[in-house]
C-alpha positions as CSV (number, residue, x, y, z in Angstrom):
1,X,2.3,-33.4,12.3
2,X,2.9,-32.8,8.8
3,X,6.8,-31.5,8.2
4,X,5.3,-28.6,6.2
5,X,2.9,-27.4,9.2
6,X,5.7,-25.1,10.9
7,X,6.1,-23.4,7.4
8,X,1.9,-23.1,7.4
9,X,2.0,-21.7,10.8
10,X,5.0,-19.0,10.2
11,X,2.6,-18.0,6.8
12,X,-0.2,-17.6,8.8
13,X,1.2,-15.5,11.7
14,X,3.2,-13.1,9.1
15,X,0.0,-12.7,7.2
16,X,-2.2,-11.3,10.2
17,X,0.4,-9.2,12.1
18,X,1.2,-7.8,8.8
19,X,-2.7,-7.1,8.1
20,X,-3.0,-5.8,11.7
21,X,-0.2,-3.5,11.3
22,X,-1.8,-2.2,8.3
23,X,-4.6,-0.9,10.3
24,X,-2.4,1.0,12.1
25,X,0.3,2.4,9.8
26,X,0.3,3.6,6.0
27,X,0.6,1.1,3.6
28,X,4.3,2.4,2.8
29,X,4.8,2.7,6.3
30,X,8.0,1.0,6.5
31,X,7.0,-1.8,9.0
32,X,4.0,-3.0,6.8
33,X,6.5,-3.1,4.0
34,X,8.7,-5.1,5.9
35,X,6.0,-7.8,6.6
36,X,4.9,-7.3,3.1
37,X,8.6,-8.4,2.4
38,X,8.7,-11.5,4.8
39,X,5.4,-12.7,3.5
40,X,6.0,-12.6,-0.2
41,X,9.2,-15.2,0.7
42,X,7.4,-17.1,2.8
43,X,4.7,-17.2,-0.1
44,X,7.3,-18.0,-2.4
45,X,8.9,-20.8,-0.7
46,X,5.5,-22.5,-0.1
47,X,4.3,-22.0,-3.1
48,X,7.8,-24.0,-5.1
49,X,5.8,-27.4,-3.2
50,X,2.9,-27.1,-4.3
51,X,0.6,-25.3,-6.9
52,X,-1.6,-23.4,-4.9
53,X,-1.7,-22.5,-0.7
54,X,-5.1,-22.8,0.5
55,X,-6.2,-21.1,3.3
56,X,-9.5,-22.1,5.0
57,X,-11.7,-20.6,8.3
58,X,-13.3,-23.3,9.7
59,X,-14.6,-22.0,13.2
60,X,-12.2,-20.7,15.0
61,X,-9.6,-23.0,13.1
62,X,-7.4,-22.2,10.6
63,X,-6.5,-25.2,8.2
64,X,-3.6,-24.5,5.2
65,X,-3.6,-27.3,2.6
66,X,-6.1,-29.4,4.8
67,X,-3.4,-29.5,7.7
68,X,-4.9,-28.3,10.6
69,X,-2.6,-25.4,12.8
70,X,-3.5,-27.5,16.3
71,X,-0.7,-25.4,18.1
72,X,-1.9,-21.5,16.7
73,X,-5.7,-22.3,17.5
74,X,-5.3,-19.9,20.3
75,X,-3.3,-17.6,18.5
76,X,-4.7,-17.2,15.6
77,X,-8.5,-17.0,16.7
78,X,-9.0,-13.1,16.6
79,X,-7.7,-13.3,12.8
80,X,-9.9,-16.3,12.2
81,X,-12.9,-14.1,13.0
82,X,-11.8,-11.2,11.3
83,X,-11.9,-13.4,8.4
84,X,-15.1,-14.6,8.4
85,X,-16.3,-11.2,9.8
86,X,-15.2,-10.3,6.2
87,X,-17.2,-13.5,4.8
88,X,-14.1,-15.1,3.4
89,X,-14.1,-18.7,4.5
90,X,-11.2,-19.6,1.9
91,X,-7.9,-17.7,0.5
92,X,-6.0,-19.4,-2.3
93,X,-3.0,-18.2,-3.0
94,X,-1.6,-19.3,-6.7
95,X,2.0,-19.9,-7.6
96,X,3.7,-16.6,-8.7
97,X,2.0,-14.7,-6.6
98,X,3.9,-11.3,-6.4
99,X,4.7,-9.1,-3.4
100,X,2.1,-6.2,-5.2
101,X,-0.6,-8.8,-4.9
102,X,-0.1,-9.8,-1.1
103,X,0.7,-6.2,-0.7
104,X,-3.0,-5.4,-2.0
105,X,-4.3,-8.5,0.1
106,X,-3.0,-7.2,3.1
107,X,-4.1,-3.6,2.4
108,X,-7.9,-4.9,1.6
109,X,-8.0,-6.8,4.6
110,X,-7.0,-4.0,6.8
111,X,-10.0,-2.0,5.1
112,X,-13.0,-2.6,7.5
113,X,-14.9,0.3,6.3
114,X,-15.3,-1.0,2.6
115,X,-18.8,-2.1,1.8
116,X,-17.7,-4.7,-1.3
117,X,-16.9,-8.2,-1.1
118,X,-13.1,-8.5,-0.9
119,X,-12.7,-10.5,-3.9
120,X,-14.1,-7.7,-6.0
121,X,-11.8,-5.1,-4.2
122,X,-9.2,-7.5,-4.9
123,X,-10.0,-8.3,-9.2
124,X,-10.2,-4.2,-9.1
125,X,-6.4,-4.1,-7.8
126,X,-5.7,-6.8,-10.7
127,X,-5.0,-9.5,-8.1
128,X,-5.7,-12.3,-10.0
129,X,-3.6,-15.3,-8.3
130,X,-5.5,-14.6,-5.0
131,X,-8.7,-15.5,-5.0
132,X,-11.3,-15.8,-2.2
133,X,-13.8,-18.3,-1.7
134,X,-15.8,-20.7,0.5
135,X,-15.0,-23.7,1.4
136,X,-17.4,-26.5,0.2
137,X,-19.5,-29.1,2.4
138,X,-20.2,-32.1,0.5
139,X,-23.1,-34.1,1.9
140,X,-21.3,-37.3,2.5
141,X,-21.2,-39.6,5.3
142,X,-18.2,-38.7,7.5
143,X,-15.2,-41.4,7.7
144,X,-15.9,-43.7,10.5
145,X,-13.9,-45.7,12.9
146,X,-12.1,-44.9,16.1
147,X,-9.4,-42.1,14.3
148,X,-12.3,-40.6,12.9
149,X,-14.2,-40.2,15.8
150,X,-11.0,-38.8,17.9
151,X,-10.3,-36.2,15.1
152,X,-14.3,-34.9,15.5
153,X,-13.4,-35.1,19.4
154,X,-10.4,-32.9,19.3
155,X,-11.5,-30.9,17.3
156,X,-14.9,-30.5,19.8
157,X,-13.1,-29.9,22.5
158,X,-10.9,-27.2,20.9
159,X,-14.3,-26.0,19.9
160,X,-15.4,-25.9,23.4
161,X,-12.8,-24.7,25.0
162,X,-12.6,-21.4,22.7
163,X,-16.5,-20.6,23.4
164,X,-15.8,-20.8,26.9
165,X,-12.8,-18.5,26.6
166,X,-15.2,-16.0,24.1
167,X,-17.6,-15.9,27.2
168,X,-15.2,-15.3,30.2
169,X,-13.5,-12.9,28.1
170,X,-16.8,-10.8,28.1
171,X,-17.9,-11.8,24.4
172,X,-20.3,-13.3,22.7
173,X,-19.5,-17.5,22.6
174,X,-19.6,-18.0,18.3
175,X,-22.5,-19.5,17.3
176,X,-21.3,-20.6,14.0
177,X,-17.7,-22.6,15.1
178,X,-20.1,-24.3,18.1
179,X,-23.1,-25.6,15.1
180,X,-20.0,-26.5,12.7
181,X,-18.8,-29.2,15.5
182,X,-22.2,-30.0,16.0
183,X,-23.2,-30.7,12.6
184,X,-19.9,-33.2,12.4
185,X,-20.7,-34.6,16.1
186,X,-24.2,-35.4,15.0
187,X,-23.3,-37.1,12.1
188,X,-21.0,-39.8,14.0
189,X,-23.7,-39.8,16.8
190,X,-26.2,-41.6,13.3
191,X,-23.4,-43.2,11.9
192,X,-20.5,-44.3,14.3
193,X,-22.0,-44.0,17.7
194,X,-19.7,-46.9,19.5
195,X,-16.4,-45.2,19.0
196,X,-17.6,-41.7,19.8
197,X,-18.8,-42.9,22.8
198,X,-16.3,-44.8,23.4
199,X,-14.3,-41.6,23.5
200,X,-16.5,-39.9,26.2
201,X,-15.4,-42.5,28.8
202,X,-11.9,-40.9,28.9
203,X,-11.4,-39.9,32.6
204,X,-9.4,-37.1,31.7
205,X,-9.2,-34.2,34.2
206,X,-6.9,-31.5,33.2
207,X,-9.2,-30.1,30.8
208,X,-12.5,-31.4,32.0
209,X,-14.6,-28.4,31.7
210,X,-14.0,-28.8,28.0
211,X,-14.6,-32.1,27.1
212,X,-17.7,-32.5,29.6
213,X,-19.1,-29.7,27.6
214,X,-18.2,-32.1,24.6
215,X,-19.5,-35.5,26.5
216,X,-23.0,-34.2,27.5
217,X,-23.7,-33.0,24.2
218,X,-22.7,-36.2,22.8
219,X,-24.6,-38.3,25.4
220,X,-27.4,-36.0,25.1
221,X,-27.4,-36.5,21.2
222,X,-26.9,-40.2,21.4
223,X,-30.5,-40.2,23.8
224,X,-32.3,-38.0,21.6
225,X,-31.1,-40.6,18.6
226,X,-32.7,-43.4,20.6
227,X,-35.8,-41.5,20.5
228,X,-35.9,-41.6,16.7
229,X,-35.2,-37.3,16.9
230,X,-32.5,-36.6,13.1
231,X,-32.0,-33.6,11.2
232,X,-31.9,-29.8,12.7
233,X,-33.7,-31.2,16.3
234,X,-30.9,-34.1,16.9
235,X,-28.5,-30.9,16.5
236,X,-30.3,-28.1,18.6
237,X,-30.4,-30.5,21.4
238,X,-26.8,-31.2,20.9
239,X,-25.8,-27.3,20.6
240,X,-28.2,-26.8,23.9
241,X,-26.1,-29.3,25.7
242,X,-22.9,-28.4,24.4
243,X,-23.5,-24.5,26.3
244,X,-25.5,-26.0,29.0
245,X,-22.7,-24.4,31.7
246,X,-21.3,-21.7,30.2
247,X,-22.6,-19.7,32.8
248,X,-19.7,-21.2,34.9
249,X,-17.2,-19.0,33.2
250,X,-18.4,-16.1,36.3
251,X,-18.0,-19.0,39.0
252,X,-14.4,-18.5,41.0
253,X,-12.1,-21.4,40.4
254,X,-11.9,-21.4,44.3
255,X,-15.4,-22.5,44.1
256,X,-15.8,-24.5,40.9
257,X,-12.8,-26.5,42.1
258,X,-13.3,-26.9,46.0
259,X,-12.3,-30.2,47.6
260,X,-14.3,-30.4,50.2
261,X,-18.7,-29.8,50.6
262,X,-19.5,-26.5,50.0
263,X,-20.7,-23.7,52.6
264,X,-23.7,-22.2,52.4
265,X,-22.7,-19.1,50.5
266,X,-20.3,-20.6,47.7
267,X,-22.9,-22.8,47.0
268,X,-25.3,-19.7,46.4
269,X,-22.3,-18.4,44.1
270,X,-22.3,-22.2,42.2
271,X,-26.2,-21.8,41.9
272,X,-25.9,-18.0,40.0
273,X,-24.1,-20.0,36.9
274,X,-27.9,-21.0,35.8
275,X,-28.7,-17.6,35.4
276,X,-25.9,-16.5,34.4
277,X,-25.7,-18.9,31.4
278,X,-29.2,-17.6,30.2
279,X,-28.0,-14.6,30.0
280,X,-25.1,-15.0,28.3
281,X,-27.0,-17.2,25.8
282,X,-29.7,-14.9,25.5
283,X,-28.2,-12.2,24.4
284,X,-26.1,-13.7,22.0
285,X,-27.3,-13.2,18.4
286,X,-28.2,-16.6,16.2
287,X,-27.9,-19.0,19.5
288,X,-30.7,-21.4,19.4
289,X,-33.8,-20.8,21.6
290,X,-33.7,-24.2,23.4
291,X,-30.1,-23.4,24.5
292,X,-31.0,-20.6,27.3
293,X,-33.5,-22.7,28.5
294,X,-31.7,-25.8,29.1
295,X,-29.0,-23.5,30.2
296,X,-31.8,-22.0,32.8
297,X,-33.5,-25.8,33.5
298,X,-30.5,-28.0,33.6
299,X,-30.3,-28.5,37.9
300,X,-33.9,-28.4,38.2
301,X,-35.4,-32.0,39.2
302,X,-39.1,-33.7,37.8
303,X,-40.9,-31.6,41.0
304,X,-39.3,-28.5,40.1
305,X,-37.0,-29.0,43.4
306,X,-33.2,-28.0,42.8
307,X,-32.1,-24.5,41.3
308,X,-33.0,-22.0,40.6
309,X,-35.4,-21.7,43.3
310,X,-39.0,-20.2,43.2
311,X,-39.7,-20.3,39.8
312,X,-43.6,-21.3,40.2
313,X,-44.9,-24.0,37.8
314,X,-43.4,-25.0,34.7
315,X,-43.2,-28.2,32.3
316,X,-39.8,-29.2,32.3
317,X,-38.1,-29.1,28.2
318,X,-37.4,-32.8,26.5
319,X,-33.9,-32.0,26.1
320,X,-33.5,-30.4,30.0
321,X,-34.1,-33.9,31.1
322,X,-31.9,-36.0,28.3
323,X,-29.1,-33.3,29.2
324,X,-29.4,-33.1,33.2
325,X,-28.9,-37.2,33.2
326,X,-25.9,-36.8,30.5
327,X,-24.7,-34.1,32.6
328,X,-24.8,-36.1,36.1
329,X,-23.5,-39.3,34.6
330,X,-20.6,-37.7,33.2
331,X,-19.7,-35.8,36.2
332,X,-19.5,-39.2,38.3
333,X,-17.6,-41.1,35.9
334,X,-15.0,-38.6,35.0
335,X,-11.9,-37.6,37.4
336,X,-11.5,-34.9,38.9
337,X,-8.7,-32.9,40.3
338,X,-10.8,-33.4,43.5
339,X,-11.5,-37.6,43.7
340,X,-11.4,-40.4,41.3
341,X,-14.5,-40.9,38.7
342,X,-17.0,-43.7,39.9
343,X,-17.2,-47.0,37.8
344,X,-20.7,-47.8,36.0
345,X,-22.3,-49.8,38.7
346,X,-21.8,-47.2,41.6
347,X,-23.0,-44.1,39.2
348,X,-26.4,-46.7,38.0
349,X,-27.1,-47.0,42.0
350,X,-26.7,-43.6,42.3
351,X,-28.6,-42.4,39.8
352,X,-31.8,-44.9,40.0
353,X,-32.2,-44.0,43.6
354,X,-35.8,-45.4,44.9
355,X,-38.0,-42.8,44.6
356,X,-35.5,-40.3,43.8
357,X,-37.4,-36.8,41.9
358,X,-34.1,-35.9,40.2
359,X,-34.6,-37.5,36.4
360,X,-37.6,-38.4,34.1
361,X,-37.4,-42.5,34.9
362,X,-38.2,-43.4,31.9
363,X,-35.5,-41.3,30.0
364,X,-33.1,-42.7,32.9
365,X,-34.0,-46.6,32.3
366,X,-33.3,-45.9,28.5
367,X,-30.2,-44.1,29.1
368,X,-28.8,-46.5,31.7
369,X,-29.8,-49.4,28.6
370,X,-28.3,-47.5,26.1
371,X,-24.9,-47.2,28.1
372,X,-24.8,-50.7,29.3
373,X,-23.0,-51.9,32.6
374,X,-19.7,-52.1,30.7
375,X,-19.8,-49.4,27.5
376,X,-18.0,-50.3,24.9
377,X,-14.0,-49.1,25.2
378,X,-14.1,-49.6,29.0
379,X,-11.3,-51.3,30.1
380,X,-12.3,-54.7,32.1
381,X,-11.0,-57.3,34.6
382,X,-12.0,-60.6,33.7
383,X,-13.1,-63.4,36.9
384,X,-9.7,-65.1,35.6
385,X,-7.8,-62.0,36.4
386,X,-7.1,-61.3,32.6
387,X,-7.5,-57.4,31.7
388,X,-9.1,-55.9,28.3
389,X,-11.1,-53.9,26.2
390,X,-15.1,-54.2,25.6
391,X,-15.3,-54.6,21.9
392,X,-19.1,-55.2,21.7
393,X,-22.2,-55.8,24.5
394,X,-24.2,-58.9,24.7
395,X,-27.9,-57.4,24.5
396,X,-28.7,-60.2,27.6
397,X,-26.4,-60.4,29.8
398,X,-24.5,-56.9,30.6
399,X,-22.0,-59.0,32.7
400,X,-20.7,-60.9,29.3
401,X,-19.8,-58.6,26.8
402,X,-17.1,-59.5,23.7
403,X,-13.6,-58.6,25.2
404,X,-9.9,-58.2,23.5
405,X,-8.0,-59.0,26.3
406,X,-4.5,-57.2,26.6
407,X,-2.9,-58.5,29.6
408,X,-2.8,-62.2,31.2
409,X,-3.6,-63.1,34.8
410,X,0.2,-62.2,36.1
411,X,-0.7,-58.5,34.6
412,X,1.9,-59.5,31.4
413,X,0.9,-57.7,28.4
414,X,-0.3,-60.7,25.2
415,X,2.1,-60.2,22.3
416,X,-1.3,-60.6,20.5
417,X,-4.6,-59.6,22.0
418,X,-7.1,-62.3,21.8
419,X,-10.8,-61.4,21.4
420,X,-13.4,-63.8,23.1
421,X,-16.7,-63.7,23.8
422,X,-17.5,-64.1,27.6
423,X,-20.6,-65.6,26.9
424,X,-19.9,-68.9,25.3
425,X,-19.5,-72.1,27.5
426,X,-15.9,-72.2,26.8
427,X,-15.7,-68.8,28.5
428,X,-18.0,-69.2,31.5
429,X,-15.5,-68.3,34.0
430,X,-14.5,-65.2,32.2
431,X,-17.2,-63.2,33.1
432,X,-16.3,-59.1,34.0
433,X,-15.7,-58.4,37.1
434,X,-15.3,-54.7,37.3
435,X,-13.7,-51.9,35.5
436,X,-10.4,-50.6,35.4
437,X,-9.1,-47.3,35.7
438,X,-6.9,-47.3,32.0
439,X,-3.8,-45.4,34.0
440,X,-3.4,-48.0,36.8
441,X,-2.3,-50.3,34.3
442,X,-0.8,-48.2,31.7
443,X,-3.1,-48.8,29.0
444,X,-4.9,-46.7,26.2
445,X,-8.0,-49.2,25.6
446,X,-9.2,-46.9,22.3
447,X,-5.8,-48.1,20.7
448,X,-7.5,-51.6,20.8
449,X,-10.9,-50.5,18.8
C-alpha cells in the first residue's frame, strides 16, 4: 500500500460524514463547519504533493489518485452510491482549493432535491478548482500476466462480496459495479485466460461464497469463449453466472454450512434459494434477462430432474448448462469449512458418471478438455517425488504437462526452480503423479507463473 493511502482514506471519510451531516444540520451549523474545517486541511496537505486529488467511483470502490481504498470498501459504499446516484463518477480537486469551495461541495452534495447536474450548481457557486467529471474507459487491451489477473480477481471478489451484502441487506444487488467487473473479467477471459484460471484453483475457504461467485462466472465465461460466444453475450453469461446464488443470502448459515447430510426439511430450505434468487433478480431494475433464469435453472439436470420441482416442460438455457457444470466443479475442488476440496481426477469421475442426466455431455467433455487433468497453476508431485508448478499442458498427454519444480525429492526447496518438460525422454520418469494441496507444503504456486 501506497504511504499516501492512509491520508486518501482520512480525506475520504471527512468528506462524506461532513456531507452527511450536512443533510442533517444548517450549513453554519457548527458541526458541519467543523468538518468543513478538518477537510479543507486535510485538502490542503494533499494537495502540497501533488497538483490535483482525483477522486473516482468505480462500483462500489472508491480510488484517489489511482490508489485504490481496499480497507474503506465497506465503509465507504453508501457514499460511493450517493455519488453516482448524483452521476458524478469523478471529483477533482485543484491545488488552492479554499474552505468556501469544499464548503459549497459539501452543501451541493447534501442537496438531493436539486434537479441540475452538480457541476453546474457548483460553476454557479464560483467553484472553479472543483470540478466533476467521468472517468474515462479507453478501449485497450488490459495488462496481462499473473499480477494483472489477481488485481481483476480481488477486485471481483470485493465486487461479489458487496452484491451479496446489497441483497441480504434487503436491497437491490448494483447492477452497474457487478457489469464493470464483468466487462474487465471478460477481457482477461479473451486475452489472459491461463493466469485467470489459474487463480480460480485457489482452495480458499474463508470467503468462499464470494469468490465461487467469482470462479463460476469465470469458468462459465471461459466455456462460452470456447464456443466462439465475444462481445455483450460472453458478458451476460458471465453477469448470469456471477448472481447465479444470490438467492442464498435468505438460506440460514446453520444450513448453508451444515457438516453433516442434510434432513429432509433443511434441504427444502436449501432448495427455496432458486426461487428466491429469481426474485431478487427479477425485480431488480437493469439486471440482465438471462440472469433470473439461470438463477431459476441452475440445479435443474438435462431431464428436468433436480429443483425446483414440477415445473412441466422446458428447454433448458445454453448458459444454465455452461454454469451448472462451472458451478459443480468448483464446489468439489474448493475447501470448505466442512471437508477438503477433491483433486481433478476424483471431481472428472464424478462428474462423467455413466449415464448420469445431470450435464449436457457434450458441454461436460469440452469443459473437462478445456480444464485438463492438471490445470495450469496446480501444484504437482512428480513420479520422482519432486514438487512444482504446471506452467503449460501437453495437448496429448494430460499426465506430462511443463512443470517448474520448487522442491527436490527430500521436500528441500531448489534455490532456483528448474522448469522441464515431462514429456521428453530425458524426463520419462517424471511424470505427475497427483496434485498437491499448496498449504501442506507451504507453497503459493501463482508466485511461480
Amino acid at each position: 500500500m501506497s504511504d499516501a493511502v492512509p491520508r486518501y482514506e482520512e480525506f475520504v471519510r471527512r468528506l462524506a460524514a461532513t456531507a452527511r451531516g450536512a443533510t442533517l444540520y444548517a450549513p453554519d451549523h457548527p458541526i458541519v463547519q467543523r468538518g468543513v474545517g478538518a477537510l479543507t486541511t486535510l485538502c490542503g496537505a494533499a494537495l502540497q504533493r501533488s497538483e490535483s486529488l482525483v477522486l473516482g467511483v468505480i462500483g462500489d470502490e472508491i480510488v484517489v489518485n489511482g490508489e485504490r481504498l481496499h480497507g474503506v470498501a465497506a465503509a465507504l459504499t453508501g457514499f460511493a452510491r450517493e455519488l453516482r446516484d448524483l452521476e458524478v463518477e469523478k471529483l477533482t480537486f485543484a491545488r488552492g482549493t479554499t474552505r468556501d469551495e469544499l464548503n459549497a461541495l459539501v452543501v451541493e452534495l447534501s442537496n438531493r432535491r436539486a434537479n441540475r447536474p452538480l457541476q453546474k450548481r457548483l460553476e454557479q457557486k464560483n467553484v472553479r478548482r472543483i470540478t466533476v467529471g467521468r472517468i474515462n474507459v479507453e478501449e485497450t487491451e488490459e495488462p496481462t500476466g499473473i499480477a494483472a489477473a489477481r488485481r481483476i480477481y480481488s477486485s471481483a471478489v470485493d465486487t461479489a462480496q458487496s452484491l451479496w451484502e446489497q441483497a441480504r441487506a434487503g436491497d437491490k444487488p448494483d447492477p452497474r459495479a457487478a457489469q464493470k467487473i464483468i466487462d474487465s473479467l471478460a477481457k482477461m477471459v479473451s486475452q489472459d485466460r491461463t493466469s485467470l484460471m489459474a487463480l480460480t484453483a485457489l482452495k480458499r475457504y474463508d470467503n468462499y461464497t464470494f469468490t465461487h461467485m467469482v470462479n463460476v462466472s469465470v469458468l462459465a465465461m471461459a466455456q462460452a469463449r470456447s464456443l466462439n460466444l465475444e462481445g455483450p453475450l460472453l458478458r451476460e453469461f458471465g453477469f448470469a453466472a456471477l448472481m447465479h446464488d444470490i438467492g442464498k443470502v435468505h438460506t440460514p448459515l446453520e444450513v448453508l454450512n451444515k457438516p453433516d447430510r442434510l434432513t429432509k426439511e433443511e434441504f427444502d430450505v436449501m432448495k427455496q434459494h432458486v426461487v428466491d434468487g429469481a426474485h431478487i433478480l427479477r425485480r431488480t431494475p437493469e439486471m440482465p434477462a438471462l440472469a433470473p433464469v439461470v438463477a431459476f435453472e441452475h440445479h435443474l439436470r438435462q431431464d428436468l430432474s433436480g429443483y425446483p420441482e414440477n415445473i412441466g416442460h422446458r428447454d433448458l438455457n445454453l448458459c444454465t448448462q455452461i454454469v451448472s457444470i462451472a458451478d459443480v466443479y468448483d464446489a468439489l475442488r474448493s475447501n470448505r469449512i466442512y471437508r477438503e476440496g477433491l483433486p481433478s481426477e476424483r471431481i472428472r469421475a464424478i462428474m462423467t458418471q455413466k449415464d448420469s442426466p445431470a450435464f449436457n455431455t457434450r458441454l461436460l467433455r469440452r469443459f473437462i478438455n478445456l480444464m485438463g487433468l492438471f490445470p495450469i497453476g496446480t501444484l504437482v508431485r512428480l513420479e520422482t517425488d519432486e514438487v512444482g508448478v504446471v506452467t503449460h499442458e501437453h495437448p496429448g498427454d494430460p499426465f506430462r504437462p511443463q512443470v517448474k519444480v520448487l522442491l527436490d525429492r527430500l521436500g528441500q526447496a531448489l534455490e532456483e526452480p528448474v522448469l522441464i518438460n515431462t514429456w521428453e525422454a530425458q524426463n520419462a520418469r517424471r511424470g505427475v503423479v497427483e496434485a498437491v494441496d499448496p498449504d501442506t507444503v507451504q507453497l503459493d504456486p501463482l508466485a511461480y507463473l
